[in-house]
TORKOLNU-320442 format. One record per residue: chain; x, y, z of N, C-alpha, C in turn; residue number from 1; residue in one letter. Coordinates in nm, 3 decimals, padded with zeros to 5 digits, always signed. Layout:
REM TORKOLNU-320442
> cadena; neast; nnorth; nup; caeast; canorth; caup; ceast; cnorth; cup; num; residuo
> A; X; Y; Z; X; Y; Z; X; Y; Z; NUM; A
...
END
This chain:
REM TORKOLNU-320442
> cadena; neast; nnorth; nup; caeast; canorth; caup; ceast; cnorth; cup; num; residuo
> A; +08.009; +14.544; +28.377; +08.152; +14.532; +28.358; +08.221; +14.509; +28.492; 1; X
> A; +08.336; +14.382; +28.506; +08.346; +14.388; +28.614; +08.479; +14.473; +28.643; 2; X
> A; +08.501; +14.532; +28.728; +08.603; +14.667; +28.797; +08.669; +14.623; +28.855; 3; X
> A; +08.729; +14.501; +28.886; +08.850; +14.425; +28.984; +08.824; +14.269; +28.973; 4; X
> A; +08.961; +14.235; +28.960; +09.004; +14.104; +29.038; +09.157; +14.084; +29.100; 5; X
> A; +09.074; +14.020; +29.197; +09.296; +13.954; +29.232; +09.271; +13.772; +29.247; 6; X
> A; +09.365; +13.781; +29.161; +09.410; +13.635; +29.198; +09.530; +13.601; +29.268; 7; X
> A; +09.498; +13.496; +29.349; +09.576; +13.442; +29.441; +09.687; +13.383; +29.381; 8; X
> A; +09.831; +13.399; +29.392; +09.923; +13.316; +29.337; +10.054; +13.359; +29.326; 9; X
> A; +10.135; +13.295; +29.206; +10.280; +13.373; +29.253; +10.245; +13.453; +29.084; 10; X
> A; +10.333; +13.569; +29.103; +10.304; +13.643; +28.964; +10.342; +13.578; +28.876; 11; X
> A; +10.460; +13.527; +28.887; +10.560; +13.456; +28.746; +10.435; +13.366; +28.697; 12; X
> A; +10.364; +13.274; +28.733; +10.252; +13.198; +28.719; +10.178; +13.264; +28.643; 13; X
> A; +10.054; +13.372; +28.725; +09.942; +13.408; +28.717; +09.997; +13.535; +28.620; 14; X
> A; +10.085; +13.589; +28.579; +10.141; +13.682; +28.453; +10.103; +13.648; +28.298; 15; X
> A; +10.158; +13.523; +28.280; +10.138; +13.481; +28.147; +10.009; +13.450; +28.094; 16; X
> A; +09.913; +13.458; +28.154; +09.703; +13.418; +28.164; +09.675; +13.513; +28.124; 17; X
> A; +09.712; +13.632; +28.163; +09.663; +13.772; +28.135; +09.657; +13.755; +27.967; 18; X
> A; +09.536; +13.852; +27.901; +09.524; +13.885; +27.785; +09.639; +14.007; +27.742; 19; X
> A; +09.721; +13.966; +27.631; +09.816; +14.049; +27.637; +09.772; +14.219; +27.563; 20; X
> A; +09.830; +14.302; +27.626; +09.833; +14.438; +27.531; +09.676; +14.503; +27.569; 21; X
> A; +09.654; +14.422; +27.743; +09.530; +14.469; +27.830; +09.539; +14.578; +27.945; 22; X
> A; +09.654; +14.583; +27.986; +09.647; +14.700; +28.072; +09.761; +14.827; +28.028; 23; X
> A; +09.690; +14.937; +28.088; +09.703; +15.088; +28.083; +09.837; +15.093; +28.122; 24; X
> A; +09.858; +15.069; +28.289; +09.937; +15.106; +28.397; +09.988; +14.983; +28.497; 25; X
> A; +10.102; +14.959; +28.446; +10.153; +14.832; +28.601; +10.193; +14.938; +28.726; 26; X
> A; +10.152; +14.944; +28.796; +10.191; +15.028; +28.888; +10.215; +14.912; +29.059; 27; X
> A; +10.334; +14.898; +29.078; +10.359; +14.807; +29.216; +10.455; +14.827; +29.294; 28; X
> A; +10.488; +14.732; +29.396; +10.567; +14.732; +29.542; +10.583; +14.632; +29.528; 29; X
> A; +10.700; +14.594; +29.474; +10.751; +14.448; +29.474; +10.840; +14.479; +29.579; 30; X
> A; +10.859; +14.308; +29.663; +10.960; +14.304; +29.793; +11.067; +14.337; +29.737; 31; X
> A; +11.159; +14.419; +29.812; +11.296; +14.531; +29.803; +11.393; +14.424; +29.808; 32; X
> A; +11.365; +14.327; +29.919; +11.505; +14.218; +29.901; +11.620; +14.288; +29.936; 33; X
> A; +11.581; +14.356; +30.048; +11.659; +14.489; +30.080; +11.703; +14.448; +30.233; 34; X
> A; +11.710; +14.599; +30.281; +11.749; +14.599; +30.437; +11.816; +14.585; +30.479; 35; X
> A; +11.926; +14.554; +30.464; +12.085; +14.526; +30.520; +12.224; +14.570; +30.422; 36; X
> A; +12.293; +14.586; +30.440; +12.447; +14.631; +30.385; +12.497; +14.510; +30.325; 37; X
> A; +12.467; +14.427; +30.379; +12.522; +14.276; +30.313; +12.483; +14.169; +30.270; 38; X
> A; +12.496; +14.106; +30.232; +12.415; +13.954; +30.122; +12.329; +13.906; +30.277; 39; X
> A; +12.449; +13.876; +30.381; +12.418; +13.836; +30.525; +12.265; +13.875; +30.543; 40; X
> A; +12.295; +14.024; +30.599; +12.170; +14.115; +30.659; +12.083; +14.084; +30.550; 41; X
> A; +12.064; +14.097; +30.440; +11.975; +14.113; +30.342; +11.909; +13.984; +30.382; 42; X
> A; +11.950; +13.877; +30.446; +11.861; +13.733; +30.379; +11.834; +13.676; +30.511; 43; X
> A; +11.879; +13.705; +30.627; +11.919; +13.609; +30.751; +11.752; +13.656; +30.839; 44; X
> A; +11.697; +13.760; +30.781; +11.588; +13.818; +30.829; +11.437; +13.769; +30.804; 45; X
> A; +11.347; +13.775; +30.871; +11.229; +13.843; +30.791; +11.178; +13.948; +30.781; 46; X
> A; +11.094; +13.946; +30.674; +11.010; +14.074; +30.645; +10.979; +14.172; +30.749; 47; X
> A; +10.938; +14.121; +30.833; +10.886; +14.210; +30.942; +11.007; +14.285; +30.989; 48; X
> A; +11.093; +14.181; +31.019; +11.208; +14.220; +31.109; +11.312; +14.292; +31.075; 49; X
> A; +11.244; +14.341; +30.892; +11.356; +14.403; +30.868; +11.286; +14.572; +30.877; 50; X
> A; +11.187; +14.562; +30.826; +11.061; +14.688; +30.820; +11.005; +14.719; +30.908; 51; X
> A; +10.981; +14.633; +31.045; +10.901; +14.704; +31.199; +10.932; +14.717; +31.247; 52; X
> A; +10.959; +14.874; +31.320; +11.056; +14.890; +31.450; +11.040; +14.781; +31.589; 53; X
> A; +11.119; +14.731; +31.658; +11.134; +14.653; +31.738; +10.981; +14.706; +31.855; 54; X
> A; +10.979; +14.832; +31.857; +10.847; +14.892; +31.976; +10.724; +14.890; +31.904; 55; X
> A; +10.720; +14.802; +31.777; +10.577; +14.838; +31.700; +10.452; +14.741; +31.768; 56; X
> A; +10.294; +14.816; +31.801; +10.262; +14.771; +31.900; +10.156; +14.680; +31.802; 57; X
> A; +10.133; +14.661; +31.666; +10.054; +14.570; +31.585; +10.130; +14.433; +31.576; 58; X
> A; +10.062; +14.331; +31.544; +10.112; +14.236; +31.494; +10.061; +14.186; +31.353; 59; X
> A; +10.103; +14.286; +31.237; +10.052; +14.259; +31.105; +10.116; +14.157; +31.060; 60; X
> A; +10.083; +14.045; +30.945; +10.160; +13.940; +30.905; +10.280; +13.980; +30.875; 61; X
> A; +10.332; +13.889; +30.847; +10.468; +13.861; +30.734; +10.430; +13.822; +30.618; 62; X
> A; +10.558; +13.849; +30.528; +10.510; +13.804; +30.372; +10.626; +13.757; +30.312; 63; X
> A; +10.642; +13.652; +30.212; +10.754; +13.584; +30.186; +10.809; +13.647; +30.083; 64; X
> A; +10.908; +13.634; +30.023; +10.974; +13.660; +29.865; +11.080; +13.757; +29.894; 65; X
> A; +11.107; +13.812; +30.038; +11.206; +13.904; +30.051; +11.328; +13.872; +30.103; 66; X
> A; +11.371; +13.786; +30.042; +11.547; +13.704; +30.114; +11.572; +13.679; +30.010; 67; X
> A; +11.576; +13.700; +29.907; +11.675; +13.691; +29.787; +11.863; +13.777; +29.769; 68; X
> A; +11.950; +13.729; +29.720; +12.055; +13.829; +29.709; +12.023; +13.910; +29.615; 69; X
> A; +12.092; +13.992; +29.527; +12.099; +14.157; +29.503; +12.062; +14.087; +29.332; 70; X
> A; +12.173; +13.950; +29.297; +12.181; +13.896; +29.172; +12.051; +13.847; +29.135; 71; X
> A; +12.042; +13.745; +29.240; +11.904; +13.664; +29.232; +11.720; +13.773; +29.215; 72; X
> A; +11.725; +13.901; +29.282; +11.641; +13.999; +29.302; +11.669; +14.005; +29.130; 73; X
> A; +11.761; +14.078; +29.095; +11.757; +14.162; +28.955; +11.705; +14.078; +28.826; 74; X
> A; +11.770; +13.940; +28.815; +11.689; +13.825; +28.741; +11.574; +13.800; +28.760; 75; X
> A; +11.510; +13.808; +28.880; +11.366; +13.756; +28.916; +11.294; +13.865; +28.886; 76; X
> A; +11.264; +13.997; +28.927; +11.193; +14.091; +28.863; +11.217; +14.132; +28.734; 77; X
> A; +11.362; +14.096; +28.704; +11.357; +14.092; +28.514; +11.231; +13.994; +28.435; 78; X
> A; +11.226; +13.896; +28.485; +11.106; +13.813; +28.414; +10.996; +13.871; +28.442; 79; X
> A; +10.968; +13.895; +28.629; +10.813; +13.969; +28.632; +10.754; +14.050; +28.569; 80; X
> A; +10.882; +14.199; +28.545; +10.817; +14.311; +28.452; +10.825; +14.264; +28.330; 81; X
> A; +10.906; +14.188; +28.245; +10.894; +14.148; +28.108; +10.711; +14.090; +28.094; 82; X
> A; +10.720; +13.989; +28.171; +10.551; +13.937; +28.148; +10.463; +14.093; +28.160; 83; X
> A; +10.536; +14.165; +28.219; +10.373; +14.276; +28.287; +10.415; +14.351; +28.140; 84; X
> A; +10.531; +14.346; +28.061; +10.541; +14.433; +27.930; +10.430; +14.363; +27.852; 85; X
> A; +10.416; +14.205; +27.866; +10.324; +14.149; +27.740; +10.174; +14.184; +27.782; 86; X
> A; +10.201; +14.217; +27.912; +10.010; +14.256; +27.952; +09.970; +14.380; +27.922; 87; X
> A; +10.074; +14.452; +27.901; +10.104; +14.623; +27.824; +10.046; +14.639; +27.725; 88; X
> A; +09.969; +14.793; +27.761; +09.950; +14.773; +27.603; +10.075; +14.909; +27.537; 89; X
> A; +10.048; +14.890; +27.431; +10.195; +15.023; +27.373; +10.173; +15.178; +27.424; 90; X
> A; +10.281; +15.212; +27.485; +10.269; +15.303; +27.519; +10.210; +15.352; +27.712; 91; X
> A; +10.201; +15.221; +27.761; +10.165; +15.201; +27.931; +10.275; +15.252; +27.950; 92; X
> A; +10.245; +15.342; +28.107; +10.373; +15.285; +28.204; +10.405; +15.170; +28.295; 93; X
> A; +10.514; +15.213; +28.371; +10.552; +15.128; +28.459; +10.625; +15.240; +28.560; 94; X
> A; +10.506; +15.190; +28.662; +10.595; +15.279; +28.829; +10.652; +15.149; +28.939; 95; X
> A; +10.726; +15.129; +28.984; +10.737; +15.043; +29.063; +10.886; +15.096; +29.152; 96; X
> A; +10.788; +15.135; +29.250; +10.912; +15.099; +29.403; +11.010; +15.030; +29.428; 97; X
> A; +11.116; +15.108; +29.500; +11.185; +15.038; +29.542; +11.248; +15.119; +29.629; 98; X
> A; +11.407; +15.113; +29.745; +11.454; +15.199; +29.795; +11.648; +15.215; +29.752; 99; X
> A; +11.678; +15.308; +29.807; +11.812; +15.363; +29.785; +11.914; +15.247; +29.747; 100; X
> A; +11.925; +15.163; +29.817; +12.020; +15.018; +29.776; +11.964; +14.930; +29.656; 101; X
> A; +11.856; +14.950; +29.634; +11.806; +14.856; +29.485; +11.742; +14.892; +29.419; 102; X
> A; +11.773; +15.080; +29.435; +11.771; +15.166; +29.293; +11.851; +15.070; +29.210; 103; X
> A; +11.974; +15.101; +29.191; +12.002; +15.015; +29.066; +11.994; +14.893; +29.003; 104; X
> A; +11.946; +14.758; +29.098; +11.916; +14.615; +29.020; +11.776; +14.648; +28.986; 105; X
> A; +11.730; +14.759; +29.054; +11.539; +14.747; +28.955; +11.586; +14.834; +28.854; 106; X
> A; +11.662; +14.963; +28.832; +11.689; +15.013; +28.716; +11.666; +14.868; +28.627; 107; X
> A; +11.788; +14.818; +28.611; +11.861; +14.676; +28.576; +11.772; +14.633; +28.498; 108; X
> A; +11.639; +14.570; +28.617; +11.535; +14.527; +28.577; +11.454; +14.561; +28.478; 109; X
> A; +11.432; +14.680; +28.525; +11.304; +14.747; +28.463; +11.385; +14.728; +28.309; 110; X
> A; +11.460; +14.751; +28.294; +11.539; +14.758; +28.137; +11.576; +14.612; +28.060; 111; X
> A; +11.600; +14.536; +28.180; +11.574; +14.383; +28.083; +11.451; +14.347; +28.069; 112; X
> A; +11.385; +14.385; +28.136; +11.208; +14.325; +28.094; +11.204; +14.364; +27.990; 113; X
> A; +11.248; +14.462; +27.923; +11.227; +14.519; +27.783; +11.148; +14.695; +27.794; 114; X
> A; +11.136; +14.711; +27.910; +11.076; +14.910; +27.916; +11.205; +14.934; +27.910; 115; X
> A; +11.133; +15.109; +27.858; +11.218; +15.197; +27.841; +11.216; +15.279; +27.954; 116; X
> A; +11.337; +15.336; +27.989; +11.345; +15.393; +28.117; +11.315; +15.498; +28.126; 117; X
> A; +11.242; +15.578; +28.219; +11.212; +15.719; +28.141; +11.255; +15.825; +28.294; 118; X
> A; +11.288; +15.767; +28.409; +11.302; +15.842; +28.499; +11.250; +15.799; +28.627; 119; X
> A; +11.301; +15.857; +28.758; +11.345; +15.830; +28.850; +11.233; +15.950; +28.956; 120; X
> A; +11.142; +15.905; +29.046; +11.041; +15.949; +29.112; +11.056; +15.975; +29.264; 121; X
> A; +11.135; +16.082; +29.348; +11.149; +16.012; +29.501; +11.020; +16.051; +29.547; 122; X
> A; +10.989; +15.964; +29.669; +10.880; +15.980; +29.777; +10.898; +16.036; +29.892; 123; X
> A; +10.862; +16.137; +29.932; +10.914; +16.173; +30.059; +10.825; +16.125; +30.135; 124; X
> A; +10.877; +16.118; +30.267; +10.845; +16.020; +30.368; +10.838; +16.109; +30.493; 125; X
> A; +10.715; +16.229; +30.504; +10.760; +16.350; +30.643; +10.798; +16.222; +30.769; 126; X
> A; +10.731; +16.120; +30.790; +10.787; +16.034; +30.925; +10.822; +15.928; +30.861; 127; X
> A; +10.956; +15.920; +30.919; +11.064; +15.811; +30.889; +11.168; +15.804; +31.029; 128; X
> A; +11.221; +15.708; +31.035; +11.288; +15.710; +31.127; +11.441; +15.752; +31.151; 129; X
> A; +11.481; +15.848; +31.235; +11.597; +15.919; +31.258; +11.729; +15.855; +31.235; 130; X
> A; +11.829; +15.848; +31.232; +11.943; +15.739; +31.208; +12.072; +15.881; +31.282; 131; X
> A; +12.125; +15.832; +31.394; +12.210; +15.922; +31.474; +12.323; +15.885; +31.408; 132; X
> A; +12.401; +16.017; +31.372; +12.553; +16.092; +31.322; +12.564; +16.084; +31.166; 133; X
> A; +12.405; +16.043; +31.127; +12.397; +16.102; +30.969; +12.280; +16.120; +30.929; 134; X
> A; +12.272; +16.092; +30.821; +12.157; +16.178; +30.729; +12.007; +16.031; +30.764; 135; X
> A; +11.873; +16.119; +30.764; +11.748; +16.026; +30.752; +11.765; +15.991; +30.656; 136; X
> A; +11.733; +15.831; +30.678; +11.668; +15.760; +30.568; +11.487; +15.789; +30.514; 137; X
> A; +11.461; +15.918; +30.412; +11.367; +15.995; +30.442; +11.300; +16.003; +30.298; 138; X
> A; +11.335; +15.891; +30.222; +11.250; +15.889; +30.042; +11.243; +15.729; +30.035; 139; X
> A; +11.191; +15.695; +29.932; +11.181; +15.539; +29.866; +11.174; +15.644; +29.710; 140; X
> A; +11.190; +15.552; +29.640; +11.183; +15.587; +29.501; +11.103; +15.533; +29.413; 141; X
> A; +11.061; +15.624; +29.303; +10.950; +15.549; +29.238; +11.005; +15.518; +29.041; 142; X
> A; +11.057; +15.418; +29.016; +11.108; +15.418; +28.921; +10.988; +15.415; +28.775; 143; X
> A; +11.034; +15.463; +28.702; +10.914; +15.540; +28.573; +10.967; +15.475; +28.400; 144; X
> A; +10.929; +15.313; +28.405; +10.928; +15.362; +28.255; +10.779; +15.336; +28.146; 145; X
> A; +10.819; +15.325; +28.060; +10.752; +15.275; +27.966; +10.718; +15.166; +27.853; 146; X
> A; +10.625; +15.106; +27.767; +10.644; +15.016; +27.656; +10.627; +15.136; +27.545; 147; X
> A; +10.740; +15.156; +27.500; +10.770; +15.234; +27.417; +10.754; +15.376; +27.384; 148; X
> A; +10.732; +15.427; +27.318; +10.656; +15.578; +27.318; +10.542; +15.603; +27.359; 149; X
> A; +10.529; +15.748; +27.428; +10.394; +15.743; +27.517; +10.316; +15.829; +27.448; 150; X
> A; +10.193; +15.797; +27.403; +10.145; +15.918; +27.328; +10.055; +15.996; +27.437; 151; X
> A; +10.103; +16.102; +27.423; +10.067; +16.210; +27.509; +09.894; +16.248; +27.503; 152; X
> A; +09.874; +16.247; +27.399; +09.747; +16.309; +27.316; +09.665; +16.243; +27.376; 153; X
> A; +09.665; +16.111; +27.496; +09.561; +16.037; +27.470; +09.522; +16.057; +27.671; 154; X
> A; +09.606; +16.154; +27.733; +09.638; +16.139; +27.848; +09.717; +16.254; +27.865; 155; X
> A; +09.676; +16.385; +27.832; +09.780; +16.548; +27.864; +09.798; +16.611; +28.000; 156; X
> A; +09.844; +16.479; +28.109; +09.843; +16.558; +28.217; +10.008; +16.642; +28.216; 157; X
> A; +10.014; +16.698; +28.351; +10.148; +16.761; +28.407; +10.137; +16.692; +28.491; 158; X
> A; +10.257; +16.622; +28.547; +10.245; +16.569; +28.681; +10.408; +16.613; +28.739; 159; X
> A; +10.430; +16.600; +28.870; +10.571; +16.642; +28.945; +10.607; +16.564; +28.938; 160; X
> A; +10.739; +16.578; +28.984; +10.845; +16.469; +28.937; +10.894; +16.453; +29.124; 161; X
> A; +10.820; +16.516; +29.221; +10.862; +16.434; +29.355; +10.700; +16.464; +29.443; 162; X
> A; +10.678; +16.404; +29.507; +10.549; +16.364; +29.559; +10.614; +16.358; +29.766; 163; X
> A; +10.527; +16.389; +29.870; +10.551; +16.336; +29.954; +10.421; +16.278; +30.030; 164; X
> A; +10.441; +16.194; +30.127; +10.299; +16.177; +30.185; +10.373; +16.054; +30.287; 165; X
> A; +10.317; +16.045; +30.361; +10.298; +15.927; +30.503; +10.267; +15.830; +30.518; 166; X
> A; +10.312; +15.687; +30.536; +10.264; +15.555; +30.530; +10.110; +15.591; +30.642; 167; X
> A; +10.018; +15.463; +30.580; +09.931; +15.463; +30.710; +09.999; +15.412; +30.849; 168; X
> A; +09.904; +15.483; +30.976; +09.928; +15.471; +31.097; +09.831; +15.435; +31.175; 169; X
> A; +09.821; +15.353; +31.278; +09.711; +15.295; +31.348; +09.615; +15.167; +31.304; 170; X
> A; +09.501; +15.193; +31.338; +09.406; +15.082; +31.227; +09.399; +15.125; +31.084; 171; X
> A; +09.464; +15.200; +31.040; +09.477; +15.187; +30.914; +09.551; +15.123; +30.828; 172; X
> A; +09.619; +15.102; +30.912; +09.737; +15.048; +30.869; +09.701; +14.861; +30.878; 173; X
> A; +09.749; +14.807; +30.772; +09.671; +14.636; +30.731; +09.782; +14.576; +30.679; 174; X
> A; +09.955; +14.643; +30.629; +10.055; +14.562; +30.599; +10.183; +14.633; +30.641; 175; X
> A; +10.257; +14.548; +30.656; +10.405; +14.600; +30.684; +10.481; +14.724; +30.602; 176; X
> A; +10.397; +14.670; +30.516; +10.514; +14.793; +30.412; +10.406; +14.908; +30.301; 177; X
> A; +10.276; +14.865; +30.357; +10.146; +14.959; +30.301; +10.215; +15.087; +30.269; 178; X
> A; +10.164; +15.168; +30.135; +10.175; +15.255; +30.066; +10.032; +15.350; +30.085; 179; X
> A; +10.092; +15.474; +30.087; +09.955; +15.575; +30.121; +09.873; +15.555; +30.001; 180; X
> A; +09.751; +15.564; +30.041; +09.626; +15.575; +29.910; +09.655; +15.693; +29.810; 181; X
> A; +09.662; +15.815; +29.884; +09.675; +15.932; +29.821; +09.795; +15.948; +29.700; 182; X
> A; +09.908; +15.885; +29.752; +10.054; +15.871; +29.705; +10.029; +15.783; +29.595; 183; X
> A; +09.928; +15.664; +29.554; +09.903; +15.594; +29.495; +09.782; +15.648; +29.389; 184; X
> A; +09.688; +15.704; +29.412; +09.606; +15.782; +29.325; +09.662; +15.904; +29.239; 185; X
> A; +09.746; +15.970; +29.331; +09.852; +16.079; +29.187; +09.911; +16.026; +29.113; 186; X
> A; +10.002; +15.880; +29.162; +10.095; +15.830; +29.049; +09.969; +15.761; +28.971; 187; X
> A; +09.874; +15.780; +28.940; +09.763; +15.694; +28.873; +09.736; +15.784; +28.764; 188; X
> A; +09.751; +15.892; +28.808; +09.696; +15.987; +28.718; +09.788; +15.979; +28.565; 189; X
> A; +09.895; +15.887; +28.563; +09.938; +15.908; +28.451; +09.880; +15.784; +28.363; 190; X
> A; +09.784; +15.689; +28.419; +09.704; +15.597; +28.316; +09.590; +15.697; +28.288; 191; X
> A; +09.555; +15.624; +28.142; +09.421; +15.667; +28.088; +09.316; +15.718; +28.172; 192; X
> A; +09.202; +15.769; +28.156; +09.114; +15.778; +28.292; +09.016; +15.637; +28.223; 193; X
> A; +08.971; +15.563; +28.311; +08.910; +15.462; +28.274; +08.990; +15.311; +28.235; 194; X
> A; +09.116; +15.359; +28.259; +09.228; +15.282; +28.208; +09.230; +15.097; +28.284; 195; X
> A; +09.288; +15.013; +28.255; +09.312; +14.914; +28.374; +09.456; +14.896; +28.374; 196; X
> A; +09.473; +14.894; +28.556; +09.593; +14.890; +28.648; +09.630; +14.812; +28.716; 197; X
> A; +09.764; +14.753; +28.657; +09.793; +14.598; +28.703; +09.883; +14.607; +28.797; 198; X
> A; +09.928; +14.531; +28.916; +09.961; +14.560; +29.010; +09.990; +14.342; +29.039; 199; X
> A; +10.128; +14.335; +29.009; +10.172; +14.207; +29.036; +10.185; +14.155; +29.204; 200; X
> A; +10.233; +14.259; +29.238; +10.261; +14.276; +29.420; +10.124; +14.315; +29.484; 201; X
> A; +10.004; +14.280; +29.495; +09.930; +14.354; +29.562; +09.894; +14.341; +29.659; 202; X
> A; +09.978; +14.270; +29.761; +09.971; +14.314; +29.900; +09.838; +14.358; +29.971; 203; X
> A; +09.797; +14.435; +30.004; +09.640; +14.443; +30.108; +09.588; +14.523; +30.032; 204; X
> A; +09.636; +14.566; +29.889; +09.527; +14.636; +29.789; +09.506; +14.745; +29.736; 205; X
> A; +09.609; +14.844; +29.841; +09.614; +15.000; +29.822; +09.600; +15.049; +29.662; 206; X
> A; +09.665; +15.004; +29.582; +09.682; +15.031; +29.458; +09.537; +15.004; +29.398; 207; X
> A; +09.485; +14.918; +29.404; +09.317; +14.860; +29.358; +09.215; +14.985; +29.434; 208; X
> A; +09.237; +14.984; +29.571; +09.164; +15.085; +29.614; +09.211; +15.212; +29.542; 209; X
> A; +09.301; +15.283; +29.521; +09.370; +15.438; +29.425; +09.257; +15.382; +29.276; 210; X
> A; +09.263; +15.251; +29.247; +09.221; +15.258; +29.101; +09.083; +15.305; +29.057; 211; X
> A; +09.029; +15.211; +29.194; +08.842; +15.212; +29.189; +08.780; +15.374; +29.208; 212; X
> A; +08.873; +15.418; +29.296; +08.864; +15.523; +29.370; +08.838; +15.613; +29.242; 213; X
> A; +08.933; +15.594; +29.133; +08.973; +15.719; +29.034; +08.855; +15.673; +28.885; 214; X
> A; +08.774; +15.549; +28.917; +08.677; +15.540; +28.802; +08.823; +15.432; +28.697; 215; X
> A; +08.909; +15.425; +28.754; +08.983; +15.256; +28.646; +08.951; +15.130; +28.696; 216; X
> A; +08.963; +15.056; +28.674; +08.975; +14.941; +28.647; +09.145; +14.846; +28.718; 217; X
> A; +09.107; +14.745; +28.800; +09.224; +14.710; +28.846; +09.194; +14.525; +28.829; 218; X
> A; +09.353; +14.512; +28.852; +09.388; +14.330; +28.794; +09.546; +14.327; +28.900; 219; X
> A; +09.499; +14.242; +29.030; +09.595; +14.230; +29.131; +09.674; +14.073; +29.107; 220; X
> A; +09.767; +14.075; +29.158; +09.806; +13.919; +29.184; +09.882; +13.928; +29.340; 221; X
> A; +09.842; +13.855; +29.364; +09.900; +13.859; +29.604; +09.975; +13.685; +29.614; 222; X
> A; +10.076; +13.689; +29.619; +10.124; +13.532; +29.682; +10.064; +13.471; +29.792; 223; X
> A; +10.042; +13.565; +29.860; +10.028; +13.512; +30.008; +09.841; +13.553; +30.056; 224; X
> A; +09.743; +13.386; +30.082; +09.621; +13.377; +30.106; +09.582; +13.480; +30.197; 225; X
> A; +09.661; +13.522; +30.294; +09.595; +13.625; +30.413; +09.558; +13.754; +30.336; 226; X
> A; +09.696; +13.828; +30.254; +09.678; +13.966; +30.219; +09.639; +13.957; +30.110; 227; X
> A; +09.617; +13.855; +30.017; +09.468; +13.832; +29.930; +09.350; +13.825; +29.941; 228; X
> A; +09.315; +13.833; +30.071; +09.183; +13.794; +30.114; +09.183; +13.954; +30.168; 229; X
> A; +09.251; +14.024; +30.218; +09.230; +14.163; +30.314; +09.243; +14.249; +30.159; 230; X
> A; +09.301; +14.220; +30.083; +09.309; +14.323; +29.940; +09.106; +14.305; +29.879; 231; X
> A; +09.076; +14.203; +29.908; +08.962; +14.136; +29.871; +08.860; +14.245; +29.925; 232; X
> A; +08.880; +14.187; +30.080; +08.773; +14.268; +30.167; +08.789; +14.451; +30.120; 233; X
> A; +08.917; +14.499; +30.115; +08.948; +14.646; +30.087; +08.838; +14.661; +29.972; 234; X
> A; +08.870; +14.605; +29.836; +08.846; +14.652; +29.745; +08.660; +14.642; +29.707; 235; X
> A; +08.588; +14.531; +29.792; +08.437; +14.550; +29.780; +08.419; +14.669; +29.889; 236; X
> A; +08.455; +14.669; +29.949; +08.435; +14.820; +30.038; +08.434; +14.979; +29.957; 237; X
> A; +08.507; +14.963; +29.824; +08.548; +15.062; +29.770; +08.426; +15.131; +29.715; 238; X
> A; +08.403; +15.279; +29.737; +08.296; +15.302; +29.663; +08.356; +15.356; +29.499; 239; X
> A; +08.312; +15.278; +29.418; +08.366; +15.287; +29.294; +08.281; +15.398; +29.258; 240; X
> A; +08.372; +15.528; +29.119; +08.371; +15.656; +29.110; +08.393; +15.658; +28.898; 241; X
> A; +08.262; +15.593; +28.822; +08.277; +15.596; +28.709; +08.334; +15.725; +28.648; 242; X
> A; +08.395; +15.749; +28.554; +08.426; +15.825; +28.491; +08.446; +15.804; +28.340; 243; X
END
């Protein structure tokens, strides 16, 4: 049986191929389309330049899809998660990131794709960076819904409703906006065990690695050839953990 693939491409594309009413758990990090106070700041940037401190001593790629306005963001991930509803099967969730300024167009989202909304996840972030004469910018959020009713019976965990943990640092670190493994294997725990976990944004793989890791099954899609190929290399490295 095979335990992973990613295909290379843009999701809106590579979404509709999928066999529908096949996966457990969409669980992703779609680009925030974020970073600035204004339509301006939001778009005049790149990726990097909006997410790496100016003293950062790596030179990890860039990745495209994050200059959209606030309107254009909320329409475009409205279609993405709608397709990831038809790859659903009844009763999946849906976790997907985002931060404080586009909490509400992914609410938005998540609810025109057609899930039901079920709640609101913060991440704490122990290192984040300080912001002088107010408050840290010191969570991302993990938004929680569902395709319809969740039957409990089939999957009786408890899980918390706030989580914290630390981006990677050093050579561990393989993308701009990488998500901890650990942070990614708890929010897993609410698919099936054995389940498969779709992941439209998959970036250098973290989510595929949490999946293999936990004995599921994962199905990536990456726009961009570089961090498709490093999600690639991650995930044969993985020592997969049947269950």
């Amino acid at each position: 049986m095979t335990t992973w693939h990613i295909h290379h491409g843009d999701a809106l594309a590579v979404l509709p191929t999928l066999d529908p009413a096949s996966v457990d758990l969409v669980l992703t990090d779609p680009p925030y389309n974020s970073g600035g106070r204004t339509q301006s700041d939001r778009t005049k940037d790149t990726a990097r330049g909006k997410y790496v401190s100016g003293d950062a001593q790596h030179q990890l790629q860039n990745f495209v899809g994050d200059n959209r306005d606030q309107r254009a963001y909320t329409a475009w991930l409205s279609l993405v998660l709608a397709h990831c509803l038809a790859a659903a099967q009844p009763g999946a969730s849906l976790l997907v990131f985002t931060d404080w300024r586009q909490t509400p167009a992914t609410s938005d989202a998540l609810q025109a794709g057609g899930w039901l909304w079920r709640g609101i996840i913060p991440w704490h972030k122990p290192i984040s960076r300080p912001r002088i004469g107010g408050f840290k910018a010191e969570c991302e959020y993990v938004l929680w819904g569902s395709k319809g009713p969740i039957d409990a019976t089939r999957n009786p965990v408890y899980l918390p409703g706030l989580y914290s943990a630390s981006q990677p640092r050093g050579n561990t670190r393989v993308h701009i906006t990488q998500k901890p493994v650990d942070l990614l294997a708890e929010l897993q725990r609410v698919c099936v065990p054995g389940g498969v976990v779709l992941d439209p944004f998959t970036g250098s793989g973290s989510t595929g690695v949490a999946a293999l890791q936990s004995g599921r099954r994962f199905v990536g899609i990456e726009a961009s050839e570089h961090y498709a190929s490093v999600a690639r290399e991650r995930l044969h490295g993985v020592m997969v953990h049947p269950r």
